[in-house]
N, C-alpha and C positions, 0 to 999 in steps of 0.2 A: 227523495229517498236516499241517494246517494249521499245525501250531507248530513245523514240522519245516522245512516251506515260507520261514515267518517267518524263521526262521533259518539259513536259503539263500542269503534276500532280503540278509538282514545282510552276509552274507559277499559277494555278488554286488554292494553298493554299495562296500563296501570295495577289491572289485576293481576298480571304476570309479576309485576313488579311488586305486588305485596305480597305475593306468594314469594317467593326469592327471598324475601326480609324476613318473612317467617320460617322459614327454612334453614335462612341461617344463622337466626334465633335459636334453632330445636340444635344444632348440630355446632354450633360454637359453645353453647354451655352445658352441652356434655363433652368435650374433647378439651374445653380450655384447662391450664396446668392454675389451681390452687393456689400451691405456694407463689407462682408466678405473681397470681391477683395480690396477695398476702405482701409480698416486697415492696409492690409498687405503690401500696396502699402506707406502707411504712415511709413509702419517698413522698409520702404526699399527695400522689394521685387521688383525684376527684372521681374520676370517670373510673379508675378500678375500685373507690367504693363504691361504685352503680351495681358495679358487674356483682363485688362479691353478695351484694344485700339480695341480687336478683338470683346466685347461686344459692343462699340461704331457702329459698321457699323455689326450688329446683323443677317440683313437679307441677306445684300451681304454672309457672310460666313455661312449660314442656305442653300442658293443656293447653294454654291461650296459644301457643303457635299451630299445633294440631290444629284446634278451633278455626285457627287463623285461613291454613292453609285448606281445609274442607271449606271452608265457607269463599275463597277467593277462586279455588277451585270448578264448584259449583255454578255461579255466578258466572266466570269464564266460558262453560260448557256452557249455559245458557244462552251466550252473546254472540258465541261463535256464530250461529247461523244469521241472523240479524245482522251482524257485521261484515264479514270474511264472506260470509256465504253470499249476501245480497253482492257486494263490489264483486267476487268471482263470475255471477249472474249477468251483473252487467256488461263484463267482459265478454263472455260466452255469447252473450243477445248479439252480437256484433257479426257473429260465425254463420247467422240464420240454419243453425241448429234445432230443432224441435225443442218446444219447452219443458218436455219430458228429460231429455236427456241431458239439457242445458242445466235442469233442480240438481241431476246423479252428480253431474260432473261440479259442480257448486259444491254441495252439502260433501262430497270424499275431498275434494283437494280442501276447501275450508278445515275440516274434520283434520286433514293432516299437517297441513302447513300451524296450527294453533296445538295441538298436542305434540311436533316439532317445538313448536318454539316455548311451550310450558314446557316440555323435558328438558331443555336446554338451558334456557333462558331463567326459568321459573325454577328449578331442583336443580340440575346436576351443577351447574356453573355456582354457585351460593354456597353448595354441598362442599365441594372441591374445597372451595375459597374460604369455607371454617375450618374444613380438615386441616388446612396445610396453613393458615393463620388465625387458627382459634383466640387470640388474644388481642389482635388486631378488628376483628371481625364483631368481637364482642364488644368492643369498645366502640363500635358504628350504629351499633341496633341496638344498646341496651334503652335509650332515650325512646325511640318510637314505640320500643315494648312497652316499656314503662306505662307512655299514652294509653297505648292500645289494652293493656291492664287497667289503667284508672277507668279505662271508659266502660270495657266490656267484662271486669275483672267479677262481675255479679254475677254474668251467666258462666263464667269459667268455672268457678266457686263450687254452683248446682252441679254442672257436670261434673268438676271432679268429686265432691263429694257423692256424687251418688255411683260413680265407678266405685269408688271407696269404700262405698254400702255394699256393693255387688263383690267383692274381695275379701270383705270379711263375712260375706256370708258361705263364702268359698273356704273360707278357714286362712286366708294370707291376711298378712297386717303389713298395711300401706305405708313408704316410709313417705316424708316430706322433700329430703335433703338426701339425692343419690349419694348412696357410699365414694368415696375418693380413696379411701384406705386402700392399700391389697393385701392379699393373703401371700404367704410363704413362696409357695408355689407361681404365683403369679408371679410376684418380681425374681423367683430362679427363671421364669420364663422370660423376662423381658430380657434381663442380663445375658442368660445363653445367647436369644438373638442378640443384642448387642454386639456380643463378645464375636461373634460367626462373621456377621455384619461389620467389625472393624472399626465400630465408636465407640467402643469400649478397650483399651488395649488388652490383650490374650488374658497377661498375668493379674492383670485389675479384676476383669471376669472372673476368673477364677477364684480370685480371694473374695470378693465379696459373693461368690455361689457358694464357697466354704462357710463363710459367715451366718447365711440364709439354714443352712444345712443344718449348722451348727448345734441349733437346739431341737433338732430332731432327734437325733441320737441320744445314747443313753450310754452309761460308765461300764456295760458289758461291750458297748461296738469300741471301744479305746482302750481297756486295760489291758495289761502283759496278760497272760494268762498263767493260769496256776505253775503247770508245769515249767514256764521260762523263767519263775521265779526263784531267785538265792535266798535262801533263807536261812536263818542263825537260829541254833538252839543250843547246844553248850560248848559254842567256842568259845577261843579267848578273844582279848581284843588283835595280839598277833596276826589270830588264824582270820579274824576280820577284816585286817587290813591285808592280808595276802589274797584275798577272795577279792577287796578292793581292787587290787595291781593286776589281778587275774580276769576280772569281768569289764572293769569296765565302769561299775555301777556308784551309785554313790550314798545310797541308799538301802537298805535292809529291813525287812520285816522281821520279827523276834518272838519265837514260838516256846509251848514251855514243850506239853506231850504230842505236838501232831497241829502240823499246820491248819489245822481248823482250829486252832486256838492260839490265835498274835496276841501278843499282849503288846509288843511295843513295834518302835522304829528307832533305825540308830543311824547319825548320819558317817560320814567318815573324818568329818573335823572333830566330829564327841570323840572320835576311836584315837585321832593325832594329839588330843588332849589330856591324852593318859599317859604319865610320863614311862619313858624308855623302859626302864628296867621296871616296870610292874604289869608290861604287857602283856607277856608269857604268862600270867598266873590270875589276870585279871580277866572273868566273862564278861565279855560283849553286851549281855545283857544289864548287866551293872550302868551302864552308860546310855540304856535305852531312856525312850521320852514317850506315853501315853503315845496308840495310834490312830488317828482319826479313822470310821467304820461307816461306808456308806452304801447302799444297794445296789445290784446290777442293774435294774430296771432304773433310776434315778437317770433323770435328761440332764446334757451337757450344761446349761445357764446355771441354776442351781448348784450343780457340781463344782463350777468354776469358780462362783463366790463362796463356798466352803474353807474348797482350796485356797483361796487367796487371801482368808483369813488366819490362816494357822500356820504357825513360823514353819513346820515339817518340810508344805505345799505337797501330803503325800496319805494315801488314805488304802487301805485293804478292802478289796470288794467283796462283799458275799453276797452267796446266791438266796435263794427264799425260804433254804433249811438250814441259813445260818454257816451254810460250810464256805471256808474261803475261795472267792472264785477268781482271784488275781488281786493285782495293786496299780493304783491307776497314779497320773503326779499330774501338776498344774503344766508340766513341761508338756506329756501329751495332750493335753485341752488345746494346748497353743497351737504343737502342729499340728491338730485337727481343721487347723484356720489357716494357717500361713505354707503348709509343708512342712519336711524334716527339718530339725534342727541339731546340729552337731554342735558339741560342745566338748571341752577337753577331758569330760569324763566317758564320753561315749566310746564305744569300739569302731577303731576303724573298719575293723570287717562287718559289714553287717550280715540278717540274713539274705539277705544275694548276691548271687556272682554272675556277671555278665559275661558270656560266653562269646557273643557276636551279634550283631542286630537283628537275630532272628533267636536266638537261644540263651535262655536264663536259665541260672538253678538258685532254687529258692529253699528257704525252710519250711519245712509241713507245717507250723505253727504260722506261718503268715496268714492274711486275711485276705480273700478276696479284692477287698477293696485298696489293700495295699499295694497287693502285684499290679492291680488296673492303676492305681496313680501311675506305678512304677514304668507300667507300657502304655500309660495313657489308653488306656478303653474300658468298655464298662463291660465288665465280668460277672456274669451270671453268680448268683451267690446260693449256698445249699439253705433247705429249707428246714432242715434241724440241728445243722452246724456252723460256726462261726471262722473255721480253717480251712486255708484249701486243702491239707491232709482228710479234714471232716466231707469234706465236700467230694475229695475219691473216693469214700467210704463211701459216702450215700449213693453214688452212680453205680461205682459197683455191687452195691445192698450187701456185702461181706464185710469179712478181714481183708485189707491190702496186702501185698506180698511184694518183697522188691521186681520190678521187671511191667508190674501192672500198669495198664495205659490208659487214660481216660481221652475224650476229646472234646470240645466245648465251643459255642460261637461265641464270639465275643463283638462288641458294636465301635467302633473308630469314627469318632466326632472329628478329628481331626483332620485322619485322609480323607480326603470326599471325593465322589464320583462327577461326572461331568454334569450331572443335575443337581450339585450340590447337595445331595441327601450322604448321612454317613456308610461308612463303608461294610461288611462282614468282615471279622477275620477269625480264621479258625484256632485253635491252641487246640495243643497235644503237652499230657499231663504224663509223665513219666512217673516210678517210684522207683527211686535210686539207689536209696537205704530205709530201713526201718530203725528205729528207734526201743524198743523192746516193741510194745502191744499196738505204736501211732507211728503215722507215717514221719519219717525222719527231715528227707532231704529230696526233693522232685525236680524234675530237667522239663520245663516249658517250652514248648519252640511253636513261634508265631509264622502262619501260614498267612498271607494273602492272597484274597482271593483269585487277583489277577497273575498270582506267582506261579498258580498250580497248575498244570498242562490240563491240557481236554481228557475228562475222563478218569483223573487220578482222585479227584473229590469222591464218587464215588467209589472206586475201587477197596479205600479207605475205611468207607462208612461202615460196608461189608464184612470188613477181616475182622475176625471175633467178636461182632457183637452176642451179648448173653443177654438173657431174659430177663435178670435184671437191673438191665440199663434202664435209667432213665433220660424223661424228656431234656433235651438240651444238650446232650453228650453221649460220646460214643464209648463203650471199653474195650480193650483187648490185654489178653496177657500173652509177655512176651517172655521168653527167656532170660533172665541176668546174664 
């Protein structure tokens, strides 16, 4: 009996041992890297064509390992007692224990010593070992698979097609070949970690999160907006080029009654190409060039081979009744991707002024998402405006008045806490000046949360909130 046992045991480690192989069958070709297989196969490699012809029909051989692993499984559970169990037996017979108690204690330690060493032995160590060398791993087992598909590849076949059956009668359609691609979202997600995690450097993470982003947006989240726009109607070229030396810009929209009606663009080398003394008499619009007309709603990709086809690189947005709702340039698409870009026509001042590392003032016409580049955090954005001028109107549900104070949470990727999760930090939203009817000019100052004494966060929250505050921020008005 004992040699009967022995030779149970043989067969029961063996099943361990095929279970392991199918295991890490299932878990190296779903984790191994594609392109990886795709290179090697370009070098030549033999054995990464096994792999990729076995990634090709991905779920047939996902089946025959499941199949594999339930049937070596089984089998093992079956042997255990006849093997493990009987050799425990005989040990125990030695103790002159009752036979009763001699089967308990046999059949619980067999029972755990073999679901020990299947959890072990048989999954987790195989599991580990594809996770962390999926392409090494794959290259050990694609041959036995292979076997073990020619041989049992018939009954695989039935069962997956008849799950198949069962999924489309569910209403799902079965693929063959698991997706490898990702979506948007997914590789901003990998990059973030990366970027956190420190295999990615900071600034590379972030340009290629800009990139990912990139065609999410639309020529309303980029362009100047109406009101920051200079616009030419019957100047001359003079009065063009001193608007030139005054702003900054290099670039002009050209209307005839009423900025909802451009008809051109004029650059400022068209304006230095009119000679000296015919400047003063000569309109600006004489010198204009057809303006390329694109929609607010229109995403960034599109936009950007527009643009880059048309000598201007410069286009007027409107809204969906047609009225101008800014001018967008190939320059902003860029920093949409890379950051600001300064160039000899820009203004050195922009709109903000750093006050100290806790306090900016900014122009009401900024964006949300420009202040958060600007302090690095992610800033709550309004849900029916594009400024943060827009965005104290809506907290407040009014008119702004200089002196009005908003408060807002904002999230810090950057600072992190001792658990590594990002930080809060609070902002308070000033209105400084008005501008006639929108808000002008705002004084932000950044609170952290560790900065603030016990009990002042509150105190805060308190002072003048009105009814109609909304969710995310607090208001109060305060005296100019």
């Amino acid at each position: 009996m004992i040699w009967s046992a022995l030779a149970l045991l043989v067969v029961l480690l063996l099943l361990i041992l095929g279970n392991a192989l199918f295991v890490a069958v299932e878990f190296s070709y779903l984790t191994v890297n594609r392109n990886d297989v795709r290179r090697r196969i370009e070098s030549g490699d033999k054995t990464a064509s096994l792999v990729d012809k076995a990634l090709s029909k991905t779920s047939t051989n996902l089946s025959g390992a499941q199949l594999g692993i339930t049937v070596t499984s089984l089998i093992a559970g079956f042997l255990t007692g006849p093997s493990v169990g009987v050799l425990f037996a005989e040990g125990f017979g030695l103790t002159g224990l009752s036979q009763g108690v001699i089967t308990a204690i046999s059949t619980t330690g067999a029972f755990i010593v073999v679901t020990f060493t299947q959890m072990v032995f048989g999954e987790l160590v195989p599991k580990n070992w594809a996770i962390a060398q999926p392409m090494r791993v794959a290259d050990l087992v694609v041959r036995p698979q292979n076997v073990f598909m020619f041989l049992f590849g018939w009954l695989v076949r039935f069962l997956n097609n008849s799950a198949n059956r069962i999924l489309r009668w569910l209403g799902f359609s079965p693929e063959e070949e698991l997706a490898s691609a990702r979506t948007a979202d997914e590789l901003l997600a990998v990059v973030s970690r990366s970027g956190d995690e420190g295999t990615l450097v900071e600034s590379t993470a972030e340009l290629v999160a800009r990139s990912i982003e990139f065609g999410e947006h639309t020529a309303a989240d980029v362009m100047t907006p109406r009101p920051r726009v200079h616009f030419i109607e019957e100047e001359t070229v003079a009065d063009a080029l001193r608007m030139v030396a005054g702003t900054g810009h290099a670039r002009f929209p050209v209307h005839r009654d009423n900025v909802d009606d451009v008809i051109g663009v004029v650059h400022y080398n068209r304006l230095l190409s009119v000679p000296f003394d015919e400047r003063a008499t000569t309109p600006a619009s004489a010198v204009a060039v057809p303006v390329h007309v694109v929609s607010e709603s229109m995403t960034l990709d599109p936009l950007m081979r527009e643009l880059r086809d048309i000598p201007e690189q410069f286009a007027v947005v409107v809204d969906e009744y047609g009225g101008t709702a800014g001018i967008v340039t190939l320059e902003d698409l860029v920093e949409e991707i890379v950051g600001e870009i300064d160039d000899e026509q820009d203004e050195e001042s922009r709109d903000h002024h750093r006050v100290n590392d806790s306090t900016i003032h900014i122009s009401g016409l900024m964006r949300p998402d420009e202040l958060g580049d600007i302090l690095e955090l992610d800033i709550p954005e309004g849900e029916e405006s594009d400024t943060i001028g827009g965005l104290i109107t809506e907290h407040l549900d009014r008119m702004p008045h200089v002196g009005d104070t908003i408060r807002l949470e904002a999230i810090d990727h950057v600072h992190r806490d001792e658990d590594d999760l990002p930080t809060t930090v609070d902002l308070e939203l000033r209105v400084m000046k008005m501008a006639r009817r929108r808000v002008g000019h705002v004084r932000v100052v950044l609170t952290r949360r560790d900065d603030v004494p016990e009990g002042s966060a509150r105190a805060v929250g308190k002072t003048g909130d009105k009814p109609g505050d909304k969710t995310g921020g607090k208001t109060e008005r305060e005296d100019a």
